[in-house]
Backbone as CSV, one residue per row, in Angstrom:
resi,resn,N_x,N_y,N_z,CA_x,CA_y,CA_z,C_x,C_y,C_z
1,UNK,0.836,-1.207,0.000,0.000,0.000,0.000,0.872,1.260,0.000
2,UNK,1.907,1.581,0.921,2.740,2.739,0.743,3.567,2.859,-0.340
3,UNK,3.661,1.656,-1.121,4.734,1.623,-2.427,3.815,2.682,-3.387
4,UNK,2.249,2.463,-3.205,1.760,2.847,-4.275,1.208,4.439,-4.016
5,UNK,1.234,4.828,-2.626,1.073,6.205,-2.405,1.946,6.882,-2.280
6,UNK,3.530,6.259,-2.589,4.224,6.824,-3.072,4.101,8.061,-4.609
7,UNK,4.508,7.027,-5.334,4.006,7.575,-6.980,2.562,8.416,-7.101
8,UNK,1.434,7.889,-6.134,0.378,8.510,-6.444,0.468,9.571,-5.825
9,UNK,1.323,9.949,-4.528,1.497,11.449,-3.900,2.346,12.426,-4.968
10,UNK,3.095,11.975,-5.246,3.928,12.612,-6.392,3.517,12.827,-7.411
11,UNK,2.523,12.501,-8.353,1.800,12.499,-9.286,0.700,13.833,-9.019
12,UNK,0.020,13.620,-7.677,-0.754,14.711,-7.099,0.148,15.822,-6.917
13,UNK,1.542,16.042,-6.540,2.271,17.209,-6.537,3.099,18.354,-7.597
14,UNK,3.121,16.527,-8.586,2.993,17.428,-9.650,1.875,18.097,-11.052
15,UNK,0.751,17.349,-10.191,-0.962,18.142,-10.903,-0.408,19.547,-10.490
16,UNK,-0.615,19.726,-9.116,-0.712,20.437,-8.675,-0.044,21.695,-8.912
17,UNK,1.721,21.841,-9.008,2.690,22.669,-9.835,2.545,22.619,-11.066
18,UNK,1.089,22.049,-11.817,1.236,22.282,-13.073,-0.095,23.133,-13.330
19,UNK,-1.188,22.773,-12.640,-2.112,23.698,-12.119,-1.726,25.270,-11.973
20,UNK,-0.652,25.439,-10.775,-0.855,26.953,-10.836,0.123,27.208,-11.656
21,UNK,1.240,26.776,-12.254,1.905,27.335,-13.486,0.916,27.975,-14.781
22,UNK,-0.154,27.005,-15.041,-0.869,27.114,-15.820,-2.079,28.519,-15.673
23,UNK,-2.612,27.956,-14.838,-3.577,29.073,-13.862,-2.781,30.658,-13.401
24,UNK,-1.643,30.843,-13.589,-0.652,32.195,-13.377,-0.447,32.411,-14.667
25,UNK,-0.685,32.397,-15.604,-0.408,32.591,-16.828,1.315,32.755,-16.612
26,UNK,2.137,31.707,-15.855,3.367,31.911,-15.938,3.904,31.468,-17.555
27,UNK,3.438,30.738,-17.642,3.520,30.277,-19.389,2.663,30.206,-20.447
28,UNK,2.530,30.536,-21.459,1.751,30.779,-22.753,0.414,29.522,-22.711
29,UNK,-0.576,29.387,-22.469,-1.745,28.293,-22.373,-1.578,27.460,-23.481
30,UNK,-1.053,27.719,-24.937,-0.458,26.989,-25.977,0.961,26.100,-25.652
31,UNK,1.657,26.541,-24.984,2.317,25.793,-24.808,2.340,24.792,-23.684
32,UNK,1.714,25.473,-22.457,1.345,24.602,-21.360,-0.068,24.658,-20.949
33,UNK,-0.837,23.953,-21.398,-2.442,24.156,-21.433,-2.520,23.664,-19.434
34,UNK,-3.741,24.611,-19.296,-4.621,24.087,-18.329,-4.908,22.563,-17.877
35,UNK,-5.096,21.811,-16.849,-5.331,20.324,-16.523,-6.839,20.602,-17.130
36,UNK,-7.126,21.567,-16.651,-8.977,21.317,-16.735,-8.773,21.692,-18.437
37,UNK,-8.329,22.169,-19.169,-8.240,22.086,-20.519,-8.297,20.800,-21.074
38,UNK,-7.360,19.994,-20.626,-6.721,19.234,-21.250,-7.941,17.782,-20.601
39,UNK,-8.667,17.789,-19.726,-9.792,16.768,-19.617,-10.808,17.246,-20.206
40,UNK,-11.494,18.622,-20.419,-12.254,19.215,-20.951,-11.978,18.055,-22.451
41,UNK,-10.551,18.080,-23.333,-11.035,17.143,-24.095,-11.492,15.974,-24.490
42,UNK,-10.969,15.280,-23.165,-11.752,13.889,-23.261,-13.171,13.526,-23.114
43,UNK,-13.809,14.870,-22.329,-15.408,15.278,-22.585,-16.079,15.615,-23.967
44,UNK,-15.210,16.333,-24.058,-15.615,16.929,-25.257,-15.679,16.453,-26.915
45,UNK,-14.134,15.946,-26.895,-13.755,15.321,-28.388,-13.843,13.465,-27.730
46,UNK,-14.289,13.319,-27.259,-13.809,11.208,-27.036,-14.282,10.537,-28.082
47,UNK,-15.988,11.323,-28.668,-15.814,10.163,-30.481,-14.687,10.961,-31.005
48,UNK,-14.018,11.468,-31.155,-12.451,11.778,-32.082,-11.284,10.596,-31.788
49,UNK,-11.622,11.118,-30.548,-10.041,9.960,-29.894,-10.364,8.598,-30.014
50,UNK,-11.979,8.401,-29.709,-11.960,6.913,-30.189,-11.734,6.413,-31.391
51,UNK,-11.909,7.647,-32.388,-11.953,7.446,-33.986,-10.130,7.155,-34.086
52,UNK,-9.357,7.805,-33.506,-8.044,7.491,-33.692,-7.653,6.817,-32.925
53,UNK,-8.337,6.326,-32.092,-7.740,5.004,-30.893,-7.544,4.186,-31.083
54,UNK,-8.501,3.284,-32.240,-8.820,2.039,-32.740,-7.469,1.946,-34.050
55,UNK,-7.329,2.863,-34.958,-6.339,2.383,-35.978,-4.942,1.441,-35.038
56,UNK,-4.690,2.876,-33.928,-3.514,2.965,-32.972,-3.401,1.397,-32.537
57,UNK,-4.351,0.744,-31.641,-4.644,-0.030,-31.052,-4.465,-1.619,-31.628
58,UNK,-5.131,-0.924,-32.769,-4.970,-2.344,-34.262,-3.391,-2.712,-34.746
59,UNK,-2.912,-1.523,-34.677,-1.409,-1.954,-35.561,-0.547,-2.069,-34.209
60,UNK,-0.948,-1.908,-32.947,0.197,-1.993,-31.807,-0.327,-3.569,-31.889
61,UNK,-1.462,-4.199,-31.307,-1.678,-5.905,-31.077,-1.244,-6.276,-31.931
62,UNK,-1.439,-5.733,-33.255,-1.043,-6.867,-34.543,0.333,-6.663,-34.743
63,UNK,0.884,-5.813,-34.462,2.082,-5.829,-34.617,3.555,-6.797,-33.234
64,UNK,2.486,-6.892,-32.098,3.452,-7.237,-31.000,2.751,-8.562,-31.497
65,UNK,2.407,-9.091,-31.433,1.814,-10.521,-31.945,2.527,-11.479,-33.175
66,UNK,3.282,-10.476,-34.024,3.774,-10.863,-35.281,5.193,-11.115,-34.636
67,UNK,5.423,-10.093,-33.832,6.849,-9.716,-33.192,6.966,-11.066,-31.810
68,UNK,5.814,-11.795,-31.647,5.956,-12.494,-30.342,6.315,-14.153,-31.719
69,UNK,6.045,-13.804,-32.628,5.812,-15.430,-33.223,7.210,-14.802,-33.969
70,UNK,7.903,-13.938,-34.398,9.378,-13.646,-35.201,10.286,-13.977,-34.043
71,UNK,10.548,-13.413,-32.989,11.305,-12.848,-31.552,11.545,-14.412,-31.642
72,UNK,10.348,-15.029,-30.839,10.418,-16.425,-30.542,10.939,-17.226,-31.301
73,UNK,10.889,-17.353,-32.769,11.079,-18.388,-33.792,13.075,-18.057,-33.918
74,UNK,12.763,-16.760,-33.835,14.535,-16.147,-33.945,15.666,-16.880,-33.033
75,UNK,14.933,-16.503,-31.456,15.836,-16.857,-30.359,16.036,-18.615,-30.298
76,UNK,14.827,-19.133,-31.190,15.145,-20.916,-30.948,15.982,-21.460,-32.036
77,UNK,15.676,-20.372,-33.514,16.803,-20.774,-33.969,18.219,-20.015,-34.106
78,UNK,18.678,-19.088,-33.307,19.624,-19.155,-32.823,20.439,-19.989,-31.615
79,UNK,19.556,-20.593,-30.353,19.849,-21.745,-29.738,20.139,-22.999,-30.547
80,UNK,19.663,-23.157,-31.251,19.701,-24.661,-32.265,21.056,-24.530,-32.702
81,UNK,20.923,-23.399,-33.544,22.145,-23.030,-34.462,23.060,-22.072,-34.436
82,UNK,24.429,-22.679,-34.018,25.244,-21.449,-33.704,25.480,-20.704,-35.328
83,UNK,25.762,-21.505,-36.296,25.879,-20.698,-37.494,24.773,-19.940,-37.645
84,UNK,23.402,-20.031,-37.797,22.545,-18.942,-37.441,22.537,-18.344,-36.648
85,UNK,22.847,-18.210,-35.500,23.561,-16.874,-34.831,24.629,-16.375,-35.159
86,UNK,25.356,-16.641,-35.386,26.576,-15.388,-35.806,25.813,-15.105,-36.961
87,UNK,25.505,-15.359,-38.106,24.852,-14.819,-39.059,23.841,-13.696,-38.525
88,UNK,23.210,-14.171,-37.650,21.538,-13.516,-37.761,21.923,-12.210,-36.579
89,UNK,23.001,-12.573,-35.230,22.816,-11.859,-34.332,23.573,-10.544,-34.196
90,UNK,24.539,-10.225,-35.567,24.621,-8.592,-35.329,23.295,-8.026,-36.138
91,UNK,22.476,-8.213,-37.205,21.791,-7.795,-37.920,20.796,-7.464,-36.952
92,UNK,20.419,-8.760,-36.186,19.451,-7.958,-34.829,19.847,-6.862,-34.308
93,UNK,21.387,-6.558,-33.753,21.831,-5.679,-33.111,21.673,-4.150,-33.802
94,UNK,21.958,-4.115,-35.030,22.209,-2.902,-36.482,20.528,-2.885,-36.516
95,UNK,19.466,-4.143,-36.570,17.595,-3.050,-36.275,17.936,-2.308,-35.233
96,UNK,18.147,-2.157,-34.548,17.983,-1.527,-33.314,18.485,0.009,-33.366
97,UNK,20.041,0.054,-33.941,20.686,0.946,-34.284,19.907,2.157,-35.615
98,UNK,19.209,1.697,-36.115,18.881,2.635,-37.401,17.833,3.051,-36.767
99,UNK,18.115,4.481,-36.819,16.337,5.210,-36.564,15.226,4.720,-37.723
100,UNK,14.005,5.094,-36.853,12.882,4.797,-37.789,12.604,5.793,-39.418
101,UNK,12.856,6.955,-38.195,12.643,8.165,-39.282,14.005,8.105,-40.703
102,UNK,14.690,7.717,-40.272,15.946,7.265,-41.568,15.540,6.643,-42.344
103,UNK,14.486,4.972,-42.019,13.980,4.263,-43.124,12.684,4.667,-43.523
104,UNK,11.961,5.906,-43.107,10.480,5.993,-43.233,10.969,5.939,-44.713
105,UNK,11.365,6.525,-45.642,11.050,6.508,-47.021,10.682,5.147,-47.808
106,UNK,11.798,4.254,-46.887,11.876,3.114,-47.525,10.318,2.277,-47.172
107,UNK,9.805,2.550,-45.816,8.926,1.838,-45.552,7.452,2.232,-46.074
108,UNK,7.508,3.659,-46.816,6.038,3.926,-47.381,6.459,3.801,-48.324
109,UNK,7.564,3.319,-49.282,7.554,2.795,-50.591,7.247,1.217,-50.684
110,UNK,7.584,0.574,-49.749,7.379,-0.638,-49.454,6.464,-1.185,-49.023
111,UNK,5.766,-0.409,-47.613,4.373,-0.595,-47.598,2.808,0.633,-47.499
112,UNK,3.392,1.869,-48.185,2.434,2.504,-48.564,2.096,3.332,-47.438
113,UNK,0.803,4.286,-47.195,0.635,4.640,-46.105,-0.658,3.710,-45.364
114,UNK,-0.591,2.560,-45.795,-1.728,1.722,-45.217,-1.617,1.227,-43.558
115,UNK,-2.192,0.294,-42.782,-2.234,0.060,-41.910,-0.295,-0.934,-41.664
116,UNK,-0.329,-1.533,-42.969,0.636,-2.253,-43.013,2.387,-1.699,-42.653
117,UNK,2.459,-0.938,-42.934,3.626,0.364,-42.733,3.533,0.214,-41.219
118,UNK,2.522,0.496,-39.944,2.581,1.027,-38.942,2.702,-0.429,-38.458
119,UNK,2.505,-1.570,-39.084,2.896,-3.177,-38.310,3.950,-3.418,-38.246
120,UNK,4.612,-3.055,-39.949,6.233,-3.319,-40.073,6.763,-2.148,-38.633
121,UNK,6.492,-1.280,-38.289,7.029,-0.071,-37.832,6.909,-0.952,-36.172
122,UNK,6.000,-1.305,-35.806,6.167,-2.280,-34.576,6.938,-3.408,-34.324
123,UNK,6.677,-4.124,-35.406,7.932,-5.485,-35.658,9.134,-4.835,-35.373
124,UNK,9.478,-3.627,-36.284,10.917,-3.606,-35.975,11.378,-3.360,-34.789
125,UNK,10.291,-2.351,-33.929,10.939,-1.813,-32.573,10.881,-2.863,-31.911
126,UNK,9.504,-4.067,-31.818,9.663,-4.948,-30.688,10.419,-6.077,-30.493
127,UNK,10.616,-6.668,-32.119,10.838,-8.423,-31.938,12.245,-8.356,-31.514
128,UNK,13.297,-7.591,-31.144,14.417,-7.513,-30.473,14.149,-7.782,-29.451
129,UNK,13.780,-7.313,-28.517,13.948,-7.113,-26.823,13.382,-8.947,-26.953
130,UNK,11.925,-9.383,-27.688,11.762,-10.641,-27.550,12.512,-11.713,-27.481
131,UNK,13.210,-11.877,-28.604,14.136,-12.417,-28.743,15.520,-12.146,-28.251
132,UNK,16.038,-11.645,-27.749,17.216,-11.431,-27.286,16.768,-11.874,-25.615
133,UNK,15.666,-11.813,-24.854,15.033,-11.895,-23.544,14.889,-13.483,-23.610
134,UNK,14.660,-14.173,-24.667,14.284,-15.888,-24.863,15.776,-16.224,-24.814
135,UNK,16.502,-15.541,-25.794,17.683,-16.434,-26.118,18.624,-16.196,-24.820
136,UNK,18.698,-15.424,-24.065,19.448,-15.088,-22.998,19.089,-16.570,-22.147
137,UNK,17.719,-16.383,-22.011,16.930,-17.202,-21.062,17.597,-19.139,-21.793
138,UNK,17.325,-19.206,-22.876,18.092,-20.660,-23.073,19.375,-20.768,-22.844
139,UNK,20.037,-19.483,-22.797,21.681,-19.657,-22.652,21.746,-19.968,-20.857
140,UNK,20.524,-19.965,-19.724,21.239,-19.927,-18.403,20.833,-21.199,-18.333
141,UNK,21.190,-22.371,-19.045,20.505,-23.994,-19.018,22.238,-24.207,-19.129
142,UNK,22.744,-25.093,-18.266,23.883,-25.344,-18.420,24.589,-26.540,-19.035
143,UNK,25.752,-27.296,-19.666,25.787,-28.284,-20.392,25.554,-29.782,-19.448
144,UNK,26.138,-29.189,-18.091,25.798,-30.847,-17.118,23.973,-30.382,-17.067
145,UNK,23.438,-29.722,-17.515,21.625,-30.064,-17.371,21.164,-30.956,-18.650
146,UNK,22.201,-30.529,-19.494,21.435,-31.178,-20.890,22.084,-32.666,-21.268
147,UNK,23.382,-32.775,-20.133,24.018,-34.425,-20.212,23.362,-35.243,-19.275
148,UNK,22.601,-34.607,-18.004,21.724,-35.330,-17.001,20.655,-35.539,-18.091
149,UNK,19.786,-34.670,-18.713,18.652,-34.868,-18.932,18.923,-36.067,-20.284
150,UNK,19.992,-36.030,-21.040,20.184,-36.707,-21.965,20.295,-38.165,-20.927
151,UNK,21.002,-38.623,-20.454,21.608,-39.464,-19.634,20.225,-40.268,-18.932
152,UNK,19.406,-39.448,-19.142,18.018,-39.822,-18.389,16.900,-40.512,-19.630
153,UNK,17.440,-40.311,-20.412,16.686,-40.767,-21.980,15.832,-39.488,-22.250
154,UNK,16.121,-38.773,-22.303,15.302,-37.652,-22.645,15.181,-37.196,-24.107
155,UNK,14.833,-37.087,-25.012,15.089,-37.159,-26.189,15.104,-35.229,-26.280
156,UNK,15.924,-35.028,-27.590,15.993,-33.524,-28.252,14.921,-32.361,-27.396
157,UNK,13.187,-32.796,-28.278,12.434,-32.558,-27.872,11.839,-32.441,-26.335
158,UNK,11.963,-33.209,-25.839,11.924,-33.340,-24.063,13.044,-32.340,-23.367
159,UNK,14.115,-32.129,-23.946,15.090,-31.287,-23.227,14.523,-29.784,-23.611
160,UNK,14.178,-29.524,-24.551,13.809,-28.547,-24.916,12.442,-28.008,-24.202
161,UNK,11.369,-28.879,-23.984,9.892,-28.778,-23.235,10.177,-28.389,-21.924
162,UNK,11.382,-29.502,-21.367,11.590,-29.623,-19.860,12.049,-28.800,-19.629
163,UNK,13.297,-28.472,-20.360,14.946,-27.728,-19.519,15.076,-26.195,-20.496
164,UNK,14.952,-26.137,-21.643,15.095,-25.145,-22.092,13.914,-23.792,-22.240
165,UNK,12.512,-24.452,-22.542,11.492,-23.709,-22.411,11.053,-22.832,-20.800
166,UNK,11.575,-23.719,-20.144,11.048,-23.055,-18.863,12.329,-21.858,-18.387
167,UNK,13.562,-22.136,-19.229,14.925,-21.379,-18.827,14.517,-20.413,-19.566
168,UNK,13.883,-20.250,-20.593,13.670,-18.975,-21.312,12.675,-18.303,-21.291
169,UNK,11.307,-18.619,-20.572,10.291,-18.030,-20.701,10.283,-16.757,-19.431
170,UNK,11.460,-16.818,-18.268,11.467,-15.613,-17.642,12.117,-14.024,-18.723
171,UNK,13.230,-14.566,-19.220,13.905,-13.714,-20.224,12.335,-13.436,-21.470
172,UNK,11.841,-14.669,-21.753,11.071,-14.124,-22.962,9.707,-12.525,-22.127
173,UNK,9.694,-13.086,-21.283,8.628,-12.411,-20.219,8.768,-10.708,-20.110
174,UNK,10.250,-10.983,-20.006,10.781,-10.103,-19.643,10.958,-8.486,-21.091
175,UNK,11.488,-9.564,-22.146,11.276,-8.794,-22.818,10.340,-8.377,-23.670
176,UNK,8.850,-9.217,-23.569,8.028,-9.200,-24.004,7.077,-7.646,-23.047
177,UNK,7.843,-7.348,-21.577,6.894,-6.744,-21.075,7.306,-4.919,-21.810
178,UNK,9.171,-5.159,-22.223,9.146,-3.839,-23.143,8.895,-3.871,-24.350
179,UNK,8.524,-5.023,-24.806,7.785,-4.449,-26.336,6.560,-4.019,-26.033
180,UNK,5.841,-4.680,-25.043,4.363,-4.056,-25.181,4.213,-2.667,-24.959
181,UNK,5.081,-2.211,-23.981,4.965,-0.861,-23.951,5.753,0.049,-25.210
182,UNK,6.521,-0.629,-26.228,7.081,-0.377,-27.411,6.079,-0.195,-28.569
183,UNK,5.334,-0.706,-28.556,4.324,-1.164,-29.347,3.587,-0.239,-29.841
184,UNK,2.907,0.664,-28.681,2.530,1.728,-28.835,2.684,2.910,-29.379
185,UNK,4.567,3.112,-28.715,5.272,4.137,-29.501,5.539,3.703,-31.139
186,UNK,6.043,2.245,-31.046,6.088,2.165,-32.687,4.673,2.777,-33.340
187,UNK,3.293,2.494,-32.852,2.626,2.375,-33.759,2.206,3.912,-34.385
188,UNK,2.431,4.793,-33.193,2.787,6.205,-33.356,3.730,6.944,-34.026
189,UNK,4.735,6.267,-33.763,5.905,6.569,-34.840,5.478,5.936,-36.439
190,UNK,5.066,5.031,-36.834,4.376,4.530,-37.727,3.354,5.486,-38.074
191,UNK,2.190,6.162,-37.724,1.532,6.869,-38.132,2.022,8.243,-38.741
192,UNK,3.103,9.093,-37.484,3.689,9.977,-38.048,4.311,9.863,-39.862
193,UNK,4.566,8.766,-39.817,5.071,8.853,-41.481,4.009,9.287,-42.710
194,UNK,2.538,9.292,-42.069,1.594,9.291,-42.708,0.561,8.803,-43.173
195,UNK,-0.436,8.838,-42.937,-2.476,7.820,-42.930,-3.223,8.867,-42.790
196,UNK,-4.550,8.193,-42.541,-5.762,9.042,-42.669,-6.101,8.968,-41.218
197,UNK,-5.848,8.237,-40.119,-6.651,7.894,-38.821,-5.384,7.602,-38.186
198,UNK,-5.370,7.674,-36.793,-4.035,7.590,-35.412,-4.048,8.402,-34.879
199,UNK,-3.570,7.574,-33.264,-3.502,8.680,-32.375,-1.702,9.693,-33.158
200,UNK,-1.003,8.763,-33.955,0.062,9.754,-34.256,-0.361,10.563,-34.981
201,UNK,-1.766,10.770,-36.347,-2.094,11.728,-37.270,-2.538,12.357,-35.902
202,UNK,-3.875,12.309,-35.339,-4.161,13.318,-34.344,-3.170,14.157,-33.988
203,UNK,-2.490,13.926,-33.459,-1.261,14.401,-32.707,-0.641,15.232,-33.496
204,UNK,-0.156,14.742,-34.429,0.724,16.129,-35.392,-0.299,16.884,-36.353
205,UNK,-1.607,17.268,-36.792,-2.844,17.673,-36.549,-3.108,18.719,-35.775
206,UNK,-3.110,18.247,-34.598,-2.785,19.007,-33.238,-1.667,20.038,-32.821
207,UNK,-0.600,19.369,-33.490,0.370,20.552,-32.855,0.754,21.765,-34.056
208,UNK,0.033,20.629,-35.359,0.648,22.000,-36.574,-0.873,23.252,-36.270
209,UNK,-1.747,23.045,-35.499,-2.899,24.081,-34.890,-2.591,24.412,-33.474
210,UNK,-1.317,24.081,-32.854,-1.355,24.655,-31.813,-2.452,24.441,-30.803
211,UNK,-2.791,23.200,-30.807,-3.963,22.804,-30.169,-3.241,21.689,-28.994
212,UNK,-2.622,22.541,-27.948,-2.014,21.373,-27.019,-2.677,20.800,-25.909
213,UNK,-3.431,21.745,-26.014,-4.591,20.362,-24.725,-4.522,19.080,-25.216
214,UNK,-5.015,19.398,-26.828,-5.487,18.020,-27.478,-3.833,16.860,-27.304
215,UNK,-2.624,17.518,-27.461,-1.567,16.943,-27.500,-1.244,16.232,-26.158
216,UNK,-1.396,17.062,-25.292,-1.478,16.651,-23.840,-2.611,15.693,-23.681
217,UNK,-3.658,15.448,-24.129,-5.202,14.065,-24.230,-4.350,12.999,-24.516
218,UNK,-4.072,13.398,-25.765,-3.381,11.873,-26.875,-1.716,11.628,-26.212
219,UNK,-0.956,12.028,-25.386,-0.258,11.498,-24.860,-0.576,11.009,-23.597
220,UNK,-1.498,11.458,-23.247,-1.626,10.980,-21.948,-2.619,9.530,-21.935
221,UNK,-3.283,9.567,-23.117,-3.866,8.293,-23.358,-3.161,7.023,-24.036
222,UNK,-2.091,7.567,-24.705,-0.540,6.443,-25.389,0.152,6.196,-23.978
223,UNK,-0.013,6.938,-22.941,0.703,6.355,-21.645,-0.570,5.182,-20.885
224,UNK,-1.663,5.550,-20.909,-2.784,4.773,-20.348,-2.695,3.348,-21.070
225,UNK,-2.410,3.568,-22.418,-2.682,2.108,-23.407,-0.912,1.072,-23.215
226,UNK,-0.192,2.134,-23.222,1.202,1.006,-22.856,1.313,0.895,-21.297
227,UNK,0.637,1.190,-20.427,0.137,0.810,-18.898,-0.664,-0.285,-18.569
228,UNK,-1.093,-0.004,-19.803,-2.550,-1.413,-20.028,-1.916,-2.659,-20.621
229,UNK,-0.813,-2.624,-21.556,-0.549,-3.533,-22.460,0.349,-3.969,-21.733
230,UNK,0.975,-2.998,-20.382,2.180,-3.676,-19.749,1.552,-4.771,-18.757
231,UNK,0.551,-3.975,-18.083,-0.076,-5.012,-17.415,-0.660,-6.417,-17.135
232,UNK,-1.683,-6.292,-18.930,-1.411,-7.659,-19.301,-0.541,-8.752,-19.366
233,UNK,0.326,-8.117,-20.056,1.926,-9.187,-19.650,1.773,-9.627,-18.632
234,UNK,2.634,-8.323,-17.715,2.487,-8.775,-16.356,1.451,-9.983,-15.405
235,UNK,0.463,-9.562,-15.557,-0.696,-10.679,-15.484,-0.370,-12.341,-16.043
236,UNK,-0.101,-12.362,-17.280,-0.113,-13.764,-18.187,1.798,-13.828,-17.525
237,UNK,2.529,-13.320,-17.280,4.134,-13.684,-16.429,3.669,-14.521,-15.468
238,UNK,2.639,-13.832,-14.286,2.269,-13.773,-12.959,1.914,-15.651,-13.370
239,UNK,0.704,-15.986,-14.144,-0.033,-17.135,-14.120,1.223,-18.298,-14.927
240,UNK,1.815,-17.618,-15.848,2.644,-19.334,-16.678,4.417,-19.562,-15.995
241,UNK,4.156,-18.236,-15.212,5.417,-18.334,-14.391,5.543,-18.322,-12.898
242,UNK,3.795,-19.081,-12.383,3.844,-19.024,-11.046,4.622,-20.129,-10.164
243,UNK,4.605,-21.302,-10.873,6.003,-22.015,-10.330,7.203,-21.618,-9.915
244,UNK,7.548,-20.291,-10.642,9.093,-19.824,-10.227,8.647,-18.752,-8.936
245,UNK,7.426,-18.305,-9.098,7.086,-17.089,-7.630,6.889,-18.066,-6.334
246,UNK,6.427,-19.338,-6.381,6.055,-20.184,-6.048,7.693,-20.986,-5.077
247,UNK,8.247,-21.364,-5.941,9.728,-21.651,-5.495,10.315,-20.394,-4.900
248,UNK,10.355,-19.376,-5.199,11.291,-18.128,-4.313,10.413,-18.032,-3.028
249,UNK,9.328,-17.958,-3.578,8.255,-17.577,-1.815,9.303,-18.671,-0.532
250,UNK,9.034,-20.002,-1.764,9.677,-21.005,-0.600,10.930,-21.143,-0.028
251,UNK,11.715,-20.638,-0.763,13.225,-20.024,-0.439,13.661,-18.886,0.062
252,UNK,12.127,-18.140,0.121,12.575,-16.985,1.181,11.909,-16.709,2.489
253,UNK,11.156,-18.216,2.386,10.050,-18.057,3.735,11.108,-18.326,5.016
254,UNK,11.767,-19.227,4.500,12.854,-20.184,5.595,13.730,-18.915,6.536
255,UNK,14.128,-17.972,5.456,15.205,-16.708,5.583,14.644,-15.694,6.638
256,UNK,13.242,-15.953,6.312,12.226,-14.523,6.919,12.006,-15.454,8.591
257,UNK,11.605,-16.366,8.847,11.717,-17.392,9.804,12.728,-17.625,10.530
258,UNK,14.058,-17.529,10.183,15.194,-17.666,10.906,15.592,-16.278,11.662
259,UNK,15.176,-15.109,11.145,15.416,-13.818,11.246,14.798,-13.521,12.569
């Protein structure tokens, strides 16, 4: 309970210094709009934002989804295959390195300004952290685990179900919980390149009118939706990885008991 009235006192302190900054006309209302401005639009405009919520929303799931079945397929066959890793694993490293805005040309020649542009634009930001979070996770399986489990008749497949899947699904977890919140920004950054509907068209819309309440709505609702998408994770970690919360509880009950 105090962890969380932490952040939420601080959050209230800084409404609050943003309130009378705003309310003193210490700064231009265009550049730092009013709080009550800036909910006034979610009263006011919400069929708008819902109208650009949904494109947003569509190309972030479909895009972390594409990125959860690439990430994954990547990191197992780089475990399998060391020659596919050295091949495959600086090229992962160099996506990461190229800004988006460097390849936008390439990517609305390639995929237009359709929905498809703002998927590729998610794939690229997320399926890294995925895969690099799995493959970490198969690398902490050590070689006396895979000569016991062999030694035990365990076949390829069985080592992999038993010993390797469960070594990687904290790492995959892990990095699955920053793409989701990636997801979002890609799909925004994806819009900025150009469409008819997004919270990124809204947004630059918005600021070429000097309309920053509205800018201040639509960011503050891209923070609500990668809060939401983090959570989920979090949630589906909590349930396929309760065996491992399950084992620490029990390894730290003993510690808390002796104390």
């Amino acid at each position: 309970m105090k962890k969380s009235l932490l952040p939420l006192g601080f959050l209230l302190i800084l409404l609050a210094i943003w309130h009378i900054i705003s309310s003193k006309a210490v700064i231009a209302f265009w550049i730092i709009p009013n709080p009550k401005a800036v909910m006034e639009v979610f009263t006011q405009s919400h069929e708008l934002i819902w109208h650009h919520l949904k494109p947003t929303l569509t190309a972030a799931i479909s895009g972390l989804l594409i990125s959860i079945v690439i990430g994954s397929l990547t990191a197992i066959l780089m475990d399998v295959s060391k020659l596919f890793k050295q091949i495959i694993y600086p090229y992962l490293v160099v996506s990461q390195t190229v800004p988006i805005i460097a390849v936008a040309p390439l990517i609305i020649i390639w995929f237009g300004y359709g929905i498809s542009a703002k998927v590729f634009t998610v794939v690229l930001v997320c399926f890294f952290p995925i895969a690099l979070g799995m493959f970490e996770g198969f690398q902490q399986v050590t070689v006396d685990q895979l000569r016991l489990m062999k030694a035990l008749g365990a076949s390829g497949y069985k080592c992999f179900r038993y010993l390797k899947l469960p070594a990687g699904l904290p790492g995959f977890f892990t990095g699955l919980k920053l793409a989701a919140t990636y997801s979002v920004m890609g799909a925004v950054i994806g819009e900025w390149l150009g469409g008819k509907a997004g919270l990124g068209i809204y947004m630059t819309r918005a600021t070429k009118s000097f309309h920053t309440a509205h800018v201040f709505a639509v960011i503050i609702v891209i923070i609500l939706l990668s809060m939401t998408l983090f959570g989920i994770v979090a949630l589906l970690d909590s349930f396929f990885l309760r065996w491992r919360y399950q084992h620490m509880d029990e390894y730290v009950e003993p510690k808390r008991t002796q104390a």
